[in-house]
TISE-318213 format. One line per field, with one value per residue (C-alpha): residue in one letter; x, y, z. Coordinates in Angstrom, 1 decimal, decimal comma. Layout:
# TISE-318213
residuo	a:...
x	X:...
y	Y:...
z	Z:...
# end
This chain:
# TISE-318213
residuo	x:x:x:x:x:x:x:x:x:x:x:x:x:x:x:x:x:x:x:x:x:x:x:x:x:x:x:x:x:x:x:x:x:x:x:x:x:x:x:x:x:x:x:x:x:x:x:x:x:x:x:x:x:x:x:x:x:x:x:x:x:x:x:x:x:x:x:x:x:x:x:x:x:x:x:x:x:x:x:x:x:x:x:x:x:x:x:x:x:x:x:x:x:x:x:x:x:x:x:x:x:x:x:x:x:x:x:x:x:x:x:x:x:x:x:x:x:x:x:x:x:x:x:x:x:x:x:x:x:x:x:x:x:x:x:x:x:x:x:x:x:x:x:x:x:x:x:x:x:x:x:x:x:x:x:x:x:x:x:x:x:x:x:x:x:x:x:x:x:x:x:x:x:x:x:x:x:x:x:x:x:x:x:x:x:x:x:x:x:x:x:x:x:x:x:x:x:x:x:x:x:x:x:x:x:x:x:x:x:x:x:x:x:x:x:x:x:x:x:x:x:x:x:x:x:x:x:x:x:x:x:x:x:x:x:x:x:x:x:x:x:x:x:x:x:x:x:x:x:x:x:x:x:x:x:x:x:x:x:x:x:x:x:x:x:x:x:x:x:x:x:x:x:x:x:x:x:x:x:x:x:x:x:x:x:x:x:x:x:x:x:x:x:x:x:x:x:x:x:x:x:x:x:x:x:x:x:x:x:x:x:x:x:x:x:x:x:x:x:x:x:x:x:x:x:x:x:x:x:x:x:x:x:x:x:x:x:x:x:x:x:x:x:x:x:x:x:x:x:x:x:x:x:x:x:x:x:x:x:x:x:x:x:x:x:x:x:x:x:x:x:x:x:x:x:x:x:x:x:x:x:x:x:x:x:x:x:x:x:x:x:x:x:x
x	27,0:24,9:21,9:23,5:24,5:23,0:20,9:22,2:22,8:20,7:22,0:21,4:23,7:26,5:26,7:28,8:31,7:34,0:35,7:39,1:38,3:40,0:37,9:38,3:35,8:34,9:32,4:30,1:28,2:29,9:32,2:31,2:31,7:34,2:33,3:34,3:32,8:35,4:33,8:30,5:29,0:27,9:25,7:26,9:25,9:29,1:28,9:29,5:32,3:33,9:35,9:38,2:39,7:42,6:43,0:43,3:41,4:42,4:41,6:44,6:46,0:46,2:48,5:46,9:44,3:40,9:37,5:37,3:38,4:41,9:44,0:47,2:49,1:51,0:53,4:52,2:48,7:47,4:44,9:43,6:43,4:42,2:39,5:37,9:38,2:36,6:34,1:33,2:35,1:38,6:37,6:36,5:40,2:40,2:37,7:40,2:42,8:40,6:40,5:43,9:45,1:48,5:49,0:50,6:50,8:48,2:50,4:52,9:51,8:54,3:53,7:52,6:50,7:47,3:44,9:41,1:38,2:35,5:32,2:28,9:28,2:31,2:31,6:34,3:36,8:38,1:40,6:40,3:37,9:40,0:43,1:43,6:43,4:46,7:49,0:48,2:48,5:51,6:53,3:52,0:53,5:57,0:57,2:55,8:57,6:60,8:63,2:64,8:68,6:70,7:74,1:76,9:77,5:80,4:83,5:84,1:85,9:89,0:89,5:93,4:95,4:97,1:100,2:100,3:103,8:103,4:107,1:107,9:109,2:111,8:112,9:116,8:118,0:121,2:122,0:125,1:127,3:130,0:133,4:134,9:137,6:137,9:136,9:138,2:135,1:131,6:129,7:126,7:123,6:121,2:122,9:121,9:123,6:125,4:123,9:126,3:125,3:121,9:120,0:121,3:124,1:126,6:125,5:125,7:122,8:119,7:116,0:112,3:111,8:115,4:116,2:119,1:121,3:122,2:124,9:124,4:126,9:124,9:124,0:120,0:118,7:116,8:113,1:111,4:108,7:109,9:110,8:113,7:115,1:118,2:119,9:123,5:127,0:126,7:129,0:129,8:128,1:129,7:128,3:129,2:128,8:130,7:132,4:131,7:130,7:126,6:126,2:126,2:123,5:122,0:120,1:117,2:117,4:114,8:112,5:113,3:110,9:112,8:111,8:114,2:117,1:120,0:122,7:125,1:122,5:119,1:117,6:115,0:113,4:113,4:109,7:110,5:113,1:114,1:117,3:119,9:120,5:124,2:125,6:127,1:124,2:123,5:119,7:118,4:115,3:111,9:109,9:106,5:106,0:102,4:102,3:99,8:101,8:99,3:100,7:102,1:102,9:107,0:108,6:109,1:112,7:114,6:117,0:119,4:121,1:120,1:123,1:122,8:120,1:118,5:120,0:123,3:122,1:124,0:120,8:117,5:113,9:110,4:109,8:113,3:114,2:117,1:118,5:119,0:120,9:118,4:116,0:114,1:116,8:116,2:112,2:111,8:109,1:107,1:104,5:106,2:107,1:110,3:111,0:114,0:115,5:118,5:119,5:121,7:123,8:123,9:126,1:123,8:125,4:128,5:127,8:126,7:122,8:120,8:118,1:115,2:115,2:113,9:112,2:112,3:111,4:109,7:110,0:108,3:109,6:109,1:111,2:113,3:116,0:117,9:120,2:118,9:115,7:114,8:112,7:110,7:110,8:107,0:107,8:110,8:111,0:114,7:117,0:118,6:122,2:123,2:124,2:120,8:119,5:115,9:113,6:110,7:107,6:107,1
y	106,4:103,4:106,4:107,8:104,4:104,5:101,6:98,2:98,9:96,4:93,7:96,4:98,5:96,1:98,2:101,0:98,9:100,2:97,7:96,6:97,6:95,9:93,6:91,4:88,4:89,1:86,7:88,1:91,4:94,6:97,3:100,8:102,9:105,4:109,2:109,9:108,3:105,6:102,7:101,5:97,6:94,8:91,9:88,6:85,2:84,8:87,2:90,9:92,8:96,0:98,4:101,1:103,3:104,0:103,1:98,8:96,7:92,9:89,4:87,4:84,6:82,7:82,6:83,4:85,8:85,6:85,6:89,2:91,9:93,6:96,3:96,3:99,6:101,9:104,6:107,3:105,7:105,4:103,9:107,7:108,2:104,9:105,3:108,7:106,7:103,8:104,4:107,9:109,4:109,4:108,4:105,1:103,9:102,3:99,5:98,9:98,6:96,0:93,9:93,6:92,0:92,2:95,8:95,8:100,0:101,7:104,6:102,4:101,0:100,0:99,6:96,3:95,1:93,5:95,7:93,9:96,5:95,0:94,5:96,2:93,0:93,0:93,9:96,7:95,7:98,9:97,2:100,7:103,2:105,2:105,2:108,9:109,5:109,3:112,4:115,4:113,8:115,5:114,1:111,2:110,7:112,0:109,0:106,4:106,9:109,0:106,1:105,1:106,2:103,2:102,9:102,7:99,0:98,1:97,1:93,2:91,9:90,2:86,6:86,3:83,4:82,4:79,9:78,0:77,5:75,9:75,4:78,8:79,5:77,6:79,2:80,5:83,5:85,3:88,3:90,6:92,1:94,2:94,2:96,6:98,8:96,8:93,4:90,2:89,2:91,1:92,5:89,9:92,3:90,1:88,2:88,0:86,0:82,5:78,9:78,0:75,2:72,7:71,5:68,7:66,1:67,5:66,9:68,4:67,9:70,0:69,1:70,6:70,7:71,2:74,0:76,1:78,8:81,8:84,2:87,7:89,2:92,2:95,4:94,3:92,7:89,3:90,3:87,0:85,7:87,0:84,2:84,1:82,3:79,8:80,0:78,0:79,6:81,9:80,8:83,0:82,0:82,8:82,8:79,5:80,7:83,6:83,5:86,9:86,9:87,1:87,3:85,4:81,7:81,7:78,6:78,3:75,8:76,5:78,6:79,5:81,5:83,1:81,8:83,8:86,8:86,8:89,7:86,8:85,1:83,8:80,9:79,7:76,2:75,1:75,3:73,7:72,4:72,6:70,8:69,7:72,2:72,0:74,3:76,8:78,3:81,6:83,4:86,3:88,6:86,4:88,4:87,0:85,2:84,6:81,0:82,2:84,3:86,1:85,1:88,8:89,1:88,4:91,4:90,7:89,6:89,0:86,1:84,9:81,7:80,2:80,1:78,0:75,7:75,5:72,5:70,4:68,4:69,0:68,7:68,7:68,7:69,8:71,6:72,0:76,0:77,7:80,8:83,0:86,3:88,8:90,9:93,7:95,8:93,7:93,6:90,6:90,2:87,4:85,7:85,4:82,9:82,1:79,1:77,3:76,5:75,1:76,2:74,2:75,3:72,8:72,5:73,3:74,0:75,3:77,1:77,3:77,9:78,3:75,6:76,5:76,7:74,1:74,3:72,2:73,6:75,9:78,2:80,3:83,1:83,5:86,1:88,8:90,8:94,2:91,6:88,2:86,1:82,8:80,8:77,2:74,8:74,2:71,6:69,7:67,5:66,7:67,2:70,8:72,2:75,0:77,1:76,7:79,8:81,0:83,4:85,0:82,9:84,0
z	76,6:76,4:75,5:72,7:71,2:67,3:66,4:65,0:60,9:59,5:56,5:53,9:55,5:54,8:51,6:53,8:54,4:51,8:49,3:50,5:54,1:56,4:58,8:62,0:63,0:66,5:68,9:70,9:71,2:69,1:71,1:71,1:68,3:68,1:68,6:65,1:62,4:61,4:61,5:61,2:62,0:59,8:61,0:59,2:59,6:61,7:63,4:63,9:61,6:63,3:60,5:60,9:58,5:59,9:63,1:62,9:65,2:65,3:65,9:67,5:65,4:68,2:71,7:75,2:74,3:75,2:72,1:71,2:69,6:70,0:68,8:68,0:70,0:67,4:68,3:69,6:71,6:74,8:76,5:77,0:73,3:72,6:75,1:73,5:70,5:70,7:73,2:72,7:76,1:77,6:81,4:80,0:80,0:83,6:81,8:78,9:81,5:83,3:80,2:79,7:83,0:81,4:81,2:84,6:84,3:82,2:81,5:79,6:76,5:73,6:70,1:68,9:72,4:72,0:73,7:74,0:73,2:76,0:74,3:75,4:77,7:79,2:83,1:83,5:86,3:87,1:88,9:91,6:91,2:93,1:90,2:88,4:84,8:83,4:82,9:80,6:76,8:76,3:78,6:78,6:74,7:76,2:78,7:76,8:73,1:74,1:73,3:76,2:76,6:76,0:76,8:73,8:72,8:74,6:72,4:71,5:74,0:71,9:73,3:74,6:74,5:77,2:77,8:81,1:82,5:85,6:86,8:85,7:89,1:88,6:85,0:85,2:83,0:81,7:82,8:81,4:84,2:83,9:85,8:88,2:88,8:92,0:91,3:88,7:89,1:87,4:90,8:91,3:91,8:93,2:95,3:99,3:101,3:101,2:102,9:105,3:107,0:107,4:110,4:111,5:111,0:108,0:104,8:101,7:99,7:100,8:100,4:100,9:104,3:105,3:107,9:106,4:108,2:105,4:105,9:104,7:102,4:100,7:102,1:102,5:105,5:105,9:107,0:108,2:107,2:103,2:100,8:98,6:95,6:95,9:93,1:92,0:92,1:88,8:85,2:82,2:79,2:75,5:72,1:70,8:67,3:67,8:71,2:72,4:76,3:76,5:80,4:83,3:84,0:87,1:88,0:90,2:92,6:95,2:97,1:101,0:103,3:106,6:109,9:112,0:111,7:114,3:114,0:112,5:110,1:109,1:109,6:106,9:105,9:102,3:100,8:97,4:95,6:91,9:91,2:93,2:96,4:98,2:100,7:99,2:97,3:97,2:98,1:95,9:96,2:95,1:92,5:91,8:88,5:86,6:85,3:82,9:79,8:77,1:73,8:71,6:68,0:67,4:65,4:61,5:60,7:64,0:64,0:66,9:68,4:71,4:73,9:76,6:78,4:82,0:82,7:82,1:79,1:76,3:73,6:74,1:72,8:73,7:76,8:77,4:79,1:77,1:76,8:73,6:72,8:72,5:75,1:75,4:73,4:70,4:70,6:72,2:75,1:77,0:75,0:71,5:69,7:67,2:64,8:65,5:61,7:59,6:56,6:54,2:50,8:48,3:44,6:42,0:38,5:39,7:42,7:45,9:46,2:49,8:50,0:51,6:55,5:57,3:60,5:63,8:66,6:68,2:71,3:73,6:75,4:79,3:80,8:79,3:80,5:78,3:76,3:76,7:76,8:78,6:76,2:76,5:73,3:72,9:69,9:68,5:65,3:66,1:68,9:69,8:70,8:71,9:68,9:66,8:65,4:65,5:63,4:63,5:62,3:59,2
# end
């Protein structure tokens, strides 16, 4: 190429460089002129000028870029192109590629890169003589500017909000059961077997770590090495607004795992303890309960009374387990939450006029069963009875 290289323009030639042209200061000795006739060369007092009509070469504004000139990649390039280009022949591109140790493969160029156009002086580092020209064009342009397939966004991922209930093990409930033909007494479905007697001298209060002997008196069979629940000697609960029967309390006492199953009965040691635990006390199946509860939206408009509470206290406050009568029938699952309010009617000109409702307390539900709902009071203002009605927040 070097022979067919067209002699410096001289200063009168700056003339040819079209107003409004744009420019770029380079240092050092000019780059080879494109095969077409796009540019031509200015000698300066700074320098030499290289223009191009429209194809832009340009100087860095700064960053890790070496003195020189560069051009900035547009879609649709490569160094192939750029080679017959700027110096006149396509196979000239292994050079530019040794010029811009960056370009890590010289097939993949992207739009906006800094390519440096060596300068006649320059040394070509071919990097290896022995690399092949790049792909036919076409294909080249296909693997270099076909946007790349990106997946679809994935959706937001909406933040939930838990509530931690760590004793939730230990959370009683109300459950409705019906009487039989047979029986004065409703059937008790979950109920197991009876503790009959503790390790040891007699005694009737039981601890964790106590060794307890259970007789069976349902038709399922102890497996050992299962836990179970202990749960009190169930009571009938009724409205105490209304006095209609709402089901039956059973209290958790504790948490037994089976060591050992003899045709006459079981042998299992106490693993925790909840309340008070007496022989006597019955064993039901242990169902696995998350302490962590995702907080739901309550229906609009549901109201109800809260009927009894997990313990023997007669009113209570925050963080206090009760029961209310409504379940799953009525809308009402794990995660809500309901207002517990008052509502007072006062004398005003003559007549009775509802005051506006006043809430205290709050509550959370936990479990749920068809009729019924086992709740926790997250905040109080005042105390609570049994008997206090609820809403839905409003």
């Amino acid at each position: 190429m070097a022979e067919n290289e067209p002699a410096a323009p001289s200063a009168g030639d700056a003339a040819a460089v079209a107003p409004g042209e744009p420019t770029v200061q380079g240092t050092g000795t000019d780059p080879l002129p494109p095969a077409e006739d796009t540019s031509v060369f200015q000698e300066t007092t700074t320098g030499t000028q290289l223009a191009v009509e429209d194809e832009q070469a340009d100087q860095p504004e700064g960053g890790d870029f070496a003195p020189g000139f560069y051009y900035t990649v547009r879609p649709g390039d490569t160094l192939w192109d750029l080679s017959r280009k700027f110096y006149d022949s396509e196979w000239v591109w292994p050079a530019m590629w040794g010029q811009n140790k960056d370009l890590t493969n010289p097939h993949l160029i992207y739009p906006g890169q800094k390519i440096r156009l060596y300068q006649k002086t320059d040394v070509p580092d071919y990097r290896d003589k022995m690399v092949p020209p790049p792909p036919p064009e076409e294909e080249v342009a296909v693997a270099q500017f076909m946007p790349e397939e990106q997946a679809a966004p994935e959706p937001p991922v909406e933040k939930q909000v838990y509530f931690e209930f760590a004793p939730i093990d230990s959370v009683g409930f109300i459950q409705r059961l019906e009487k039989t033909v047979l029986s004065r007494n409703p059937l008790d479905p979950y109920k197991l077997g009876k503790i009959f007697k503790v390790e040891g001298y007699d005694r009737k209060l039981l601890s964790q770590g106590d060794t307890i002997y259970i007789q069976q008196t349902g038709d399922t069979s102890f497996i050992s090495g299962n836990t179970y629940r202990i749960y009190k000697p169930i009571t009938p609960v009724d409205d105490p607004t209304t006095g209609k029967y709402v089901g039956h309390q059973y209290n958790i006492a504790g948490i037994a795992e089976i060591t050992a199953v003899t045709p006459d009965f079981a042998v299992a040691n106490i693993h925790r303890s909840f309340q008070e635990i007496t022989v006597g006390d019955l064993i039901m199946p242990f169902e696995q309960r998350a302490p962590k509860i995702p907080l739901t939206e309550s229906p609009e408009g549901l109201t109800g009374t809260i009927v009894g509470v997990n313990s023997p206290a007669k009113i209570f406050g925050e963080h206090a387990v009760v029961f209310i009568n409504r379940g799953k029938k009525d809308g009402i699952y794990t995660g809500q939450r309901y207002e517990v309010y008052y509502q007072e009617n006062e004398q005003v000109g003559g007549k009775k006029v509802a005051m506006p409702p006043i809430v205290y307390g709050r509550l959370l539900v936990l479990l749920t069963l068809d009729t019924t709902a086992t709740v926790v009071v997250t905040n109080s203002d005042d105390m609570i009875e049994a008997g206090a009605t609820f809403r839905s927040p409003l």
